[in-house]
C-alpha positions in Angstrom: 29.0 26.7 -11.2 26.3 24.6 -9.6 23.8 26.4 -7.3 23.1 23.3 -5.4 24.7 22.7 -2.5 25.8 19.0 -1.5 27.2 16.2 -3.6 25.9 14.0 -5.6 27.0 9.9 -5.2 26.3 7.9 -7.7 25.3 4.5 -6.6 27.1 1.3 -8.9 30.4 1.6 -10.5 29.8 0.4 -13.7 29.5 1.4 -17.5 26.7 3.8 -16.2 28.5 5.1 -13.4 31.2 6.9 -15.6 29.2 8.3 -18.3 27.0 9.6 -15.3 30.3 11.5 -14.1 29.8 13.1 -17.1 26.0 13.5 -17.4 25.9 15.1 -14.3 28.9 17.5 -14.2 27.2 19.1 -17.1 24.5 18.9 -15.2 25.9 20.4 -12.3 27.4 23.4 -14.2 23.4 24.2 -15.1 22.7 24.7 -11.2 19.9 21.7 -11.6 22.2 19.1 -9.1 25.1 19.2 -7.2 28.3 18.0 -8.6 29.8 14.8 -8.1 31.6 13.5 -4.9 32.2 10.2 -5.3 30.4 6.8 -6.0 29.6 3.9 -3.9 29.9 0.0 -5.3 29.6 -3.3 -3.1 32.6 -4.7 -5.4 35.3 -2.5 -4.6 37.0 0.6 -6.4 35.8 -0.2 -9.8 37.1 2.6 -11.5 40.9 1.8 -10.2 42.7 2.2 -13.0 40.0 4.9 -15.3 41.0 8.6 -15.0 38.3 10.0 -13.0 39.6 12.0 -9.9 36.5 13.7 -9.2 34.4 10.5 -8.2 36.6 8.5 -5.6 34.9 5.3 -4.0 33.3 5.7 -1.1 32.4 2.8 0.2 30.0 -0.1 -0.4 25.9 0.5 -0.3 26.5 -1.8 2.4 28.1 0.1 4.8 27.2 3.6 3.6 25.5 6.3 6.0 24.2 9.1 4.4 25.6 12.7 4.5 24.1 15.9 5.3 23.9 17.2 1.4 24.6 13.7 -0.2 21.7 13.2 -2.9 22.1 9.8 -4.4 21.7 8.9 -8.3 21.6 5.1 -9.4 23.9 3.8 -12.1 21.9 0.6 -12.0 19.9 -0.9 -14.9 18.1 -3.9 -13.3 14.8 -3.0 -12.2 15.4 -4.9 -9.3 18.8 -4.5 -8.4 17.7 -0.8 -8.3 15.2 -1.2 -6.1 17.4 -3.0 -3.5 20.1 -0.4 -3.6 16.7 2.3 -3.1 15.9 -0.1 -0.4 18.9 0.2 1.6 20.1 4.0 1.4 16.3 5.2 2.0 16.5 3.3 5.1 19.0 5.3 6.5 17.1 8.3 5.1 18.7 9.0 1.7 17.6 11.3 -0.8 17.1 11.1 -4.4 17.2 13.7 -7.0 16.2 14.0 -10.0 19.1 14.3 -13.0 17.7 15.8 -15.8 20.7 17.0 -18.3 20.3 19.9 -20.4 20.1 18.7 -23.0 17.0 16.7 -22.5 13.7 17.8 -23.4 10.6 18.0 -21.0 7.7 19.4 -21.5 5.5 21.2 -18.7 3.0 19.2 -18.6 5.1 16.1 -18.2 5.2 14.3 -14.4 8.7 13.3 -13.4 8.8 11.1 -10.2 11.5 11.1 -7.7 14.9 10.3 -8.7 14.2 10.0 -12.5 17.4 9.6 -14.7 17.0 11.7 -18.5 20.2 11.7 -19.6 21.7 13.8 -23.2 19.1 13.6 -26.1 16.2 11.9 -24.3 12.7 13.4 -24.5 8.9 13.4 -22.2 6.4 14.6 -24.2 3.0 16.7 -23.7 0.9 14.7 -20.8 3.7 12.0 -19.7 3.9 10.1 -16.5 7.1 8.9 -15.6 7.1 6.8 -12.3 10.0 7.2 -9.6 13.6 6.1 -10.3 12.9 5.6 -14.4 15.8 6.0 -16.3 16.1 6.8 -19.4 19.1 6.4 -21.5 20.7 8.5 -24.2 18.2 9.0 -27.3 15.5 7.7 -25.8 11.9 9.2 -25.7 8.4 9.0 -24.9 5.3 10.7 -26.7 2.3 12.5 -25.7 -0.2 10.5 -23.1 1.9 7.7 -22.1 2.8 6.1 -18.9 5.8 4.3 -17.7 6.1 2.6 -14.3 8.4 3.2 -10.8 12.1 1.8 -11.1 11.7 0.8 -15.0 15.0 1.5 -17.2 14.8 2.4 -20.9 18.2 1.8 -22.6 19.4 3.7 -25.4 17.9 4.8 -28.7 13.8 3.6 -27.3 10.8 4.8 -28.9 8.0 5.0 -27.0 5.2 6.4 -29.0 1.6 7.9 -28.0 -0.7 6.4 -25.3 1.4 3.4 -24.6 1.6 2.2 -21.0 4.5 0.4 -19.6 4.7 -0.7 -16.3 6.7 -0.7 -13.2 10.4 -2.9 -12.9 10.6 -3.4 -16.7 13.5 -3.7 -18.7 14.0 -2.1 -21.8 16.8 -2.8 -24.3 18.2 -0.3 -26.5 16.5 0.1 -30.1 13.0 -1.2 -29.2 10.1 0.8 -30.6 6.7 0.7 -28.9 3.6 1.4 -31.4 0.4 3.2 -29.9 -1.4 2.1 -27.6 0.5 -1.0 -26.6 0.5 -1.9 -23.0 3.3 -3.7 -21.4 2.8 -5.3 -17.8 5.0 -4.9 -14.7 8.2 -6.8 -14.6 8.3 -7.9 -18.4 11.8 -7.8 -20.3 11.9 -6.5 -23.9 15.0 -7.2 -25.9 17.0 -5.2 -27.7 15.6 -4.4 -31.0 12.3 -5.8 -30.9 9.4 -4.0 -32.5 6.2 -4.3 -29.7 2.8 -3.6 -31.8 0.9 -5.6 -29.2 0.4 -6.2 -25.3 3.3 -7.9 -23.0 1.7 -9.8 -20.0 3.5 -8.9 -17.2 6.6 -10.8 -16.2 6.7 -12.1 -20.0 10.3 -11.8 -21.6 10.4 -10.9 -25.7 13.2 -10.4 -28.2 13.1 -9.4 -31.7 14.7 -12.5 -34.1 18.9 -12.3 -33.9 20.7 -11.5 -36.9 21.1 -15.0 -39.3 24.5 -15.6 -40.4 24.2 -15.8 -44.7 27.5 -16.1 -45.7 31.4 -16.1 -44.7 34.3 -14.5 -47.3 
C-alpha cells in the first residue's frame, strides 16, 4: 500500500483522466503518491456511465477548495488549458505532485519540476531539464542534455533526441521525432508525426504531410 498519506484528484475528466486512474494506482501501490480520490471537471460527471468507483466527481475546478492532503494531478493536454486549471487551484493554495509511474525511467541526474506527469514506458535521460507541469505520455522520451519547457505536453510514442531544446506551452503530438540539436520556441504546435530536423519559431504550428489516398478496392 501507498505510504503517502492524502489523495490524489486528478484535474479533467477526459481520455487522460481514466488512464491516470490507472497510472497512478500503480503508482500509489509503489508508495511514490497517494491513491486516488476522486476527479474534478467543469462539465459534469464525465465518467457517468465508465466503471470507475474509486474516482467519484468532485466538483468543478470552479468551485473546488482544496483539502488538507489533496495533491492535484492534471489530465489536461493544452498547454494553456493547463495553465488555467494550475492558475485557479494554486490560488487557493493547491499542491502538485509529481506522478512518476514505475515503470518510467529517470536517471539521477535528470531535473523534474513540480507536478511533472511520466507515465508507463517514458524515459529522462543523463543531464535532462524538465520544466514544471510537463507531461509526458506513454512511450515517450528524452535523451541526454536536453531541455523542455514549464506546462509543455509530449503525447505518446515522442522522441526527443540529444541537446534539443523545447520550450515552455508547446504541444507535442504523438509520433514526432526531434533530431539533435533542434530548438523549438515557446508556444509552437507540432503535429503528429512530423519529423523536426530544424528550428520552430515560437508560436509556429507544423505537421508532417497526411497520408494520400492511392487507390479504393
Amino acid at each position: 500500500m501507498s505510504s503517502k498519506r492524502g489523495r490524489t484528484i486528478i484535474v479533467g475528466g477526459g481520455g487522460f483522466c481514466r488512464e491516470l486512474i490507472f497510472f497512478i494506482t500503480t503508482t500509489a501501490e509503489a508508495g511514490r503518491i497517494a491513491p486516488v480520490g476522486g476527479y474534478l471537471d467543469d462539465q459534469g460527471d464525465t465518467l457517468a456511465g465508465f466503471d470507475y468507483p474509486e474516482a467519484p466527481w468532485l466538483g468543478s475546478v470552479e468551485d473546488y477548495t482544496p483539502q488538507p492532503g489533496d495533491g492535484f494531478v492534471l489530465a489536461v493536454g493544452s498547454p494553456k488549458a493547463k495553465r488555467a486549471v494550475h492558475a485557479k487551484l494554486s490560488a487557493r493554495g493547491g499542491v502538485f505532485p509529481q506522478m512518476i509511474h514505475p515503470g518510467a525511467t529517470i536517471v539521477r541526474t535528470a531535473q523534474l519540476g513540480e507536478g511533472v506527469i511520466f507515465c508507463p514506458g517514458t524515459l529522462s535521460g543523463a543531464d535532462t531539464r524538465i520544466g514544471r507541469f510537463v507531461t509526458f505520455n506513454g512511450s515517450s522520451g528524452i535523451g541526454h542534455d536536453s531541455t523542455v519547457g514549464e506546462f509543455t505536453t509530449l503525447s505518446s510514442h515522442v522522441d526527443v533526441t540529444g541537446n534539443v531544446t523545447i520550450g515552455s506551452d508547446v504541444l507535442v503530438g504523438s509520433n514526432v521525432s526531434f533530431l539533435p540539436k533542434v530548438k523549438v520556441g515557446d508556444g509552437a504546435t507540432v503535429g503528429a508525426g512530423s519529423i523536426v530536423y530544424r528550428s520552430i519559431p515560437a508560436g509556429a504550428t507544423v505537421y508532417a504531410p497526411p497520408a494520400k489516398l492511392l487507390k479504393l478496392r
